[in-house]
N, C-alpha and C positions, 0 to 999 in steps of 0.2 A: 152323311153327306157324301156325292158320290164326286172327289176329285178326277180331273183328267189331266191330259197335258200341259194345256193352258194353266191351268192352277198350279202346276211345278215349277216351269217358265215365269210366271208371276211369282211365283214366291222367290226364285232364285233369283231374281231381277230384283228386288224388294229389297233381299236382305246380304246379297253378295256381292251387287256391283256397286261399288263404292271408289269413284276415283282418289280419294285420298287414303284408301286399304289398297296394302297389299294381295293379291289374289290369293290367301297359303293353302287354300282347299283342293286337292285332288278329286278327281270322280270317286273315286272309290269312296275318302271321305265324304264326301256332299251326298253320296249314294244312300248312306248308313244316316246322315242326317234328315235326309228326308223321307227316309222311311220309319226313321224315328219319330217323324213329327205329324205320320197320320200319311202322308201320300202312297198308293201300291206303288210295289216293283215295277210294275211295270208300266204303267205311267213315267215313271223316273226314265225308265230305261229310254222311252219314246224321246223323254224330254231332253235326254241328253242326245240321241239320236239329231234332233230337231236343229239343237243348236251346233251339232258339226255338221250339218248341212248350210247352216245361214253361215258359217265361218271357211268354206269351202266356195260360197256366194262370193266373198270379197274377191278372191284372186278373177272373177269375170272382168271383161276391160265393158264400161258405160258404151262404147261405140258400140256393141252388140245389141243396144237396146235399140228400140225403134226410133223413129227419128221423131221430133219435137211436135209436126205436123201430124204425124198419125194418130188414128183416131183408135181406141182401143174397143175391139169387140170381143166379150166375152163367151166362154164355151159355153154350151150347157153344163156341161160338171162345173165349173166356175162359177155357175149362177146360180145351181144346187149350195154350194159352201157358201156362197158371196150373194146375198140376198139384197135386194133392188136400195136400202138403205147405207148395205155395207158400200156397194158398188158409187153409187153417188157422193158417199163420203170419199170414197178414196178420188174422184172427177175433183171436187171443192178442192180437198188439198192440191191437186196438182194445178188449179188453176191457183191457189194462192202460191205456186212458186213452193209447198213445202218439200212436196216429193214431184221426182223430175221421174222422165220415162224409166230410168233405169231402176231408182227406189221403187216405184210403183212396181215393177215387175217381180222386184223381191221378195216384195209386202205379199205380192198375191203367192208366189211360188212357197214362200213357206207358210202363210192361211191354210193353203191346197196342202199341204204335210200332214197340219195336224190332223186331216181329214176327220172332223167332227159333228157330229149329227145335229148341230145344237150351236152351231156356232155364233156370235152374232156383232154386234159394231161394237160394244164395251171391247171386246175380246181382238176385235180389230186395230181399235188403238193401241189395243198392250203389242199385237205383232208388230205393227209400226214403229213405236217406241222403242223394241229390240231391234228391229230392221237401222233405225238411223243411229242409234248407237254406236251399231258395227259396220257402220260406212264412214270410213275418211270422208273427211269435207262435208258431211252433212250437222257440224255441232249447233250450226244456228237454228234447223229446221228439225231437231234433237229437242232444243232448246224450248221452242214453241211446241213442240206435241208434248211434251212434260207437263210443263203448265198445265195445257190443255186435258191429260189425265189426271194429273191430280188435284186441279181448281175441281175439277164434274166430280169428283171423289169426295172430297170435303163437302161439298153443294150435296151430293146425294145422302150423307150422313148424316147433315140437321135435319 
């Protein structure tokens, strides 16, 4: 099975972020664990890349993002990684209020990181899911894309 980034980020999301643990894992450690458990080097190496990029995201101030009224038009390279399903999901959430101008610009700007050939809406919601994670003030709209990943998980299983 050929893992990539996404599949480090999920598994590291899966099994590491736990609000009632404490965090005691260094990169180096987590480095050595997931390459113990089947994922390449370098994959790992992306994934860790990926996430000091979304944790470098925080310190942006929301007024940067567009304003509430504007309507988002996508690039071509953004419609290459962001396929007319991805793109529409991400529309729904922000008409339900989940992701506001500035999460959605997140969601897309780190999508556009992992730049992968193959990428698709399952893989979309796992970005989101880490994107409001690591946004203050988003734990309600956290809350609801949870669920929402892992009710379709359980459902896709039976």
């Amino acid at each position: 099975m050929k893992e990539n980034t996404i599949d480090v980020l999920m598994f590291l999301f899966e099994h590491y972020v736990d609000d009632d643990m404490p965090f005691e894992h260094d990169q180096d450690t987590l480095t050595v664990e997931l390459i113990e458990s089947g994922f390449p080097s370098y994959e790992v190496s992306k994934a860790f890349e990926w996430l000091e990029g979304l944790a470098e995201q925080q310190f942006l101030s929301p007024s940067d993002s567009p304003s509430s009224k504007a309507i988002r038009i996508y690039l071509p390279y953004e419609c290459e990684q962001l396929d007319v399903e991805c793109r529409g999901f991400l529309l729904f959430l922000e008409q339900m209020d989940v992701l506001d101008n500035f999460s959605r610009e997140l969601v897309i700007d780190r999508a556009m990181a992992l730049g992968s050939d193959d990428f698709n809406l399952d893989q979309l919601k796992w970005v989101i899911l880490m994107v409001l994670f690591n946004q203050p003030g988003q734990e309600e709209a956290f809350v609801w894309m949870e669920d929402l990943v892992y009710n379709e998980e359980a459902h896709t299983v039976h």
